[in-house]
C-alpha positions in Angstrom: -28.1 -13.1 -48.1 -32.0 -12.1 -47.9 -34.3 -14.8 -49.1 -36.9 -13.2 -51.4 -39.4 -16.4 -51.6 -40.4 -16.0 -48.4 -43.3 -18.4 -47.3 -45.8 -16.8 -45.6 -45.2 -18.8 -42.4 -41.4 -17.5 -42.7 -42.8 -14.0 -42.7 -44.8 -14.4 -40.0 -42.0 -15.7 -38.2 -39.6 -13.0 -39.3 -42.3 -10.5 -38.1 -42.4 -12.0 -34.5 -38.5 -12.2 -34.3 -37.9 -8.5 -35.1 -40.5 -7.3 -32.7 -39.0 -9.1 -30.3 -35.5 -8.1 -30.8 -36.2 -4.4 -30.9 -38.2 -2.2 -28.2 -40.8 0.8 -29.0 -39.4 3.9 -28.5 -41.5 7.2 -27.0 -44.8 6.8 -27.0 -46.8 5.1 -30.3 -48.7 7.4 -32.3 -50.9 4.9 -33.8 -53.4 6.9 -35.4 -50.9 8.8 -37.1 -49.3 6.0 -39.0 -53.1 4.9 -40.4 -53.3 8.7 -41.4 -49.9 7.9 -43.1 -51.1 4.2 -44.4 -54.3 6.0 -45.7 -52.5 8.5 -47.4 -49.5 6.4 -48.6 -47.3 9.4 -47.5 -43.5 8.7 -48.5 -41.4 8.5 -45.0 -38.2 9.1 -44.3 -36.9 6.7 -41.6 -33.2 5.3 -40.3 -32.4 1.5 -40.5 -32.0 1.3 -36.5 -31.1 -2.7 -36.9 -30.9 -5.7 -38.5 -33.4 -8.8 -38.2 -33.8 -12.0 -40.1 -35.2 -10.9 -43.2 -35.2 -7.7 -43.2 -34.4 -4.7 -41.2 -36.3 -2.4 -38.3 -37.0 1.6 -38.2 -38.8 3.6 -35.9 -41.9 5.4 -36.6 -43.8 7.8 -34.5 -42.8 5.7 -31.9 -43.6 2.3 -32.7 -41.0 -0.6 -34.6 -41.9 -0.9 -37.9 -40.3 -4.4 -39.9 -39.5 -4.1 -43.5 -38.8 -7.1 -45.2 -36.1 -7.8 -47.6 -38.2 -7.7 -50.3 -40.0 -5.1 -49.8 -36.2 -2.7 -49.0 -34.9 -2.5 -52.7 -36.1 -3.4 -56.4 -33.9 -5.8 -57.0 -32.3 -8.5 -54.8 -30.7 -7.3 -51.6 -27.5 -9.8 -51.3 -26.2 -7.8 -47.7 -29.0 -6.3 -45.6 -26.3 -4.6 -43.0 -25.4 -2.3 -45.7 -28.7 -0.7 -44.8 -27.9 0.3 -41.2 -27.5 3.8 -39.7 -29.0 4.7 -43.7 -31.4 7.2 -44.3 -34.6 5.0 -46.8 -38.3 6.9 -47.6 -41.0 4.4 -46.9 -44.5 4.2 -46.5 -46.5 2.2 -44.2 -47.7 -1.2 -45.9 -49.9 -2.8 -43.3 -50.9 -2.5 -39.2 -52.1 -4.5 -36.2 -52.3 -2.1 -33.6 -53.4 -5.0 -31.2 -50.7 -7.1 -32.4 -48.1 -4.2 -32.2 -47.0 -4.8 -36.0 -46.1 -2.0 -38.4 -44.7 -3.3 -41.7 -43.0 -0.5 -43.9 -42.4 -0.9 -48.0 -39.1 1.2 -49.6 -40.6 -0.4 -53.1 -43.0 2.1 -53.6 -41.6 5.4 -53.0 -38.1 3.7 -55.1 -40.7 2.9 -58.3 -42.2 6.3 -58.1 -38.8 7.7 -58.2 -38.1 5.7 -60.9 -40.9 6.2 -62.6 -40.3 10.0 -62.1 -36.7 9.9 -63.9 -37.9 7.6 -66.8 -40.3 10.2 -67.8 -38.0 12.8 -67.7 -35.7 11.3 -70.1 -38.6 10.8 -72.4 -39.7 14.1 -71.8 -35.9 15.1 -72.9 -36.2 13.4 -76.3 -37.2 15.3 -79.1 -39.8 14.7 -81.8 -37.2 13.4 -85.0 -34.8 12.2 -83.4 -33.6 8.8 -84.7 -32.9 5.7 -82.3 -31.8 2.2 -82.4 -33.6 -0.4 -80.7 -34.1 -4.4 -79.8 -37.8 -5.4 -80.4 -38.8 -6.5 -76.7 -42.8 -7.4 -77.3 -45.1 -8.0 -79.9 -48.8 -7.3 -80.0 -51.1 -7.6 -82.3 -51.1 -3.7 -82.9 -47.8 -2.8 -83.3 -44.3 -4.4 -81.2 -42.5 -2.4 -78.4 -39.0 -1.4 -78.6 -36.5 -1.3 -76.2 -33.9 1.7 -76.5 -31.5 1.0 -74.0 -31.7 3.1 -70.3 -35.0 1.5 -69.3 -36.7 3.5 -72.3 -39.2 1.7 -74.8 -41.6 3.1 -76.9 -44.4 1.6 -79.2 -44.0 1.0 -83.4 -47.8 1.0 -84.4 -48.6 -1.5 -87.4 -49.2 1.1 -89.3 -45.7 2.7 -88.8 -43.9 -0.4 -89.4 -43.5 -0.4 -93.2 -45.0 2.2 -95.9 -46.0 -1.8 -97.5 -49.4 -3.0 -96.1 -48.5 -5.8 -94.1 -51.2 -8.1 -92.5 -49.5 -9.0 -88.8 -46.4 -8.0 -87.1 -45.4 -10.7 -87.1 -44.1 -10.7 -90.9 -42.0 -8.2 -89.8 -40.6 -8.3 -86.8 -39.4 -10.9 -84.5 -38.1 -10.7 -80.8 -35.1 -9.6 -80.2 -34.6 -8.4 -83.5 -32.7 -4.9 -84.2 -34.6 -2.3 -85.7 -33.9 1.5 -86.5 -37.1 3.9 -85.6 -37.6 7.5 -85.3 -39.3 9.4 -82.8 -42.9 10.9 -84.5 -44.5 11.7 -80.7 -43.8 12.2 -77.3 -46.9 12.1 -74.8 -47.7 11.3 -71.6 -44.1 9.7 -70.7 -45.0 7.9 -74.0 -42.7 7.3 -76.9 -44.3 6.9 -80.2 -41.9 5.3 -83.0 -41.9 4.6 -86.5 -40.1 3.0 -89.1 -41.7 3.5 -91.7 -40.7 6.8 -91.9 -37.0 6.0 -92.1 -37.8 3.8 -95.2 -36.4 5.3 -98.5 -39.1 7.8 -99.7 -40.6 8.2 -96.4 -41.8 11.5 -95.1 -43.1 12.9 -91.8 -46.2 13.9 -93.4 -46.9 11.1 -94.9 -46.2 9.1 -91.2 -50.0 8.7 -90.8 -51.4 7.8 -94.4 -52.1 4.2 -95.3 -50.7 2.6 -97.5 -53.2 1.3 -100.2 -53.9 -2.4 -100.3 -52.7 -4.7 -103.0 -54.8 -7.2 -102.8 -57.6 -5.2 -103.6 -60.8 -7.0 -106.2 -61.7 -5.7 -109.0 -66.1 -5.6 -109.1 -67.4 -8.2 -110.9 -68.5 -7.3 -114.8 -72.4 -6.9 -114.2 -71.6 -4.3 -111.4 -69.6 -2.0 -114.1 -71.4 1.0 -115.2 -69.4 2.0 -117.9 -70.5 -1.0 -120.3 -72.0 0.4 -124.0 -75.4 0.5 -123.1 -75.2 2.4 -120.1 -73.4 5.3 -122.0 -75.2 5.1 -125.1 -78.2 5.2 -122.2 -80.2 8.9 -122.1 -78.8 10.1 -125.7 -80.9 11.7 -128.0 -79.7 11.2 -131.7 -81.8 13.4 -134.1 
């Protein structure tokens, strides 16, 4: 099993042990791979071996060690289910007088990820109605989680069509809530509930409602006593 909390002497020691255990092959290309490290260009290398704490692939010629935590998302429980695979990477860090090349899979697997989610956002239409689990709150509105590593922001002012004063008066994590889709932008779900409320309308999604607790002026600040109509009248 692949130990995530490395220490940083452990990863220096892993480090050492994998350049060790596995030769260069051809002819190093070194400036090449700080092009790629500069760029951040996405490679796509074979796990040649196995090493304590992570795993070995050849790059223009030179070893290059990616660690454990740095081959999947998540935890990798088995790291020989990687070998003879096909993994993009990019090039995390170099010591071309050390002979070190460390490679990262995290990247170019968050991009992709990041890639899908938007395009099942981008899928979802403008109306359509959702059920969700209240994961965050802030103080300008709470964010909802809707399943499939989709969440999208309720606004305050989409919570209720009732002037409330914090969300949290409302809505609680973990709580289920029922919202509606009123915008999609940017990979960006903007919800509402508010305009699932009995008598709510789309057009009416971005009005305020008006406050109750309003004051009415004090008497001396009313203009419509007697003497101030009477005030400018002529009488014959």
């Amino acid at each position: 099993m692949a130990d995530e909390n490395m220490t940083m002497e452990d990863f220096s020691k892993a480090v050492d042990d994998s350049f060790t255990s596995f030769k260069d092959e051809g002819e190093a290309n070194w400036e090449k791979l700080k092009e790629y490290q500069t760029e951040k260009t996405p490679l796509t290398v074979t796990v040649d071996g196995v090493v304590n704490k992570g795993v070995i692939s050849n790059v223009e010629g030179v070893r290059g060690f990616i660690p454990a935590s740095r081959l999947a998302l998540g935890h990798v429980d088995d790291l020989n289910a990687y070998l003879g695979k096909e993994i993009q990477v990019i090039v995390r860090e170099i010591d071309e007088q050390k002979g070190r090349l460390i490679l990262s899979a995290v990247e170019p697997l968050r991009a992709k990820q990041n890639e899908e989610r938007k395009a099942r956002i981008n899928a979802i239409e403008v109306g359509t109605v959702m059920d969700g689990k209240v994961e965050n709150i802030q103080s300008y509105g709470a964010f909802i989680d809707l399943g499939d590593g989709l969440s999208g922001l309720v606004h305050i002012s989409q919570i209720s069509r009732k002037r409330i004063k914090s969300v949290e008066d409302v809505l609680q994590p973990g709580q289920e809530v029922k919202v509606k889709v009123i915008a999609v932008k940017d990979g960006k779900l903007s919800l509402s509930m508010k305009a699932l409320e009995e008598g709510g309308d789309e057009k009416d999604d971005s009005r305020e409602a008006a406050p109750k607790d309003y004051k009415l002026p004090k008497s001396e600040n009313i203009s419509t006593n007697l003497g101030s109509l009477l005030k400018g009248i002529k009488l014959n």
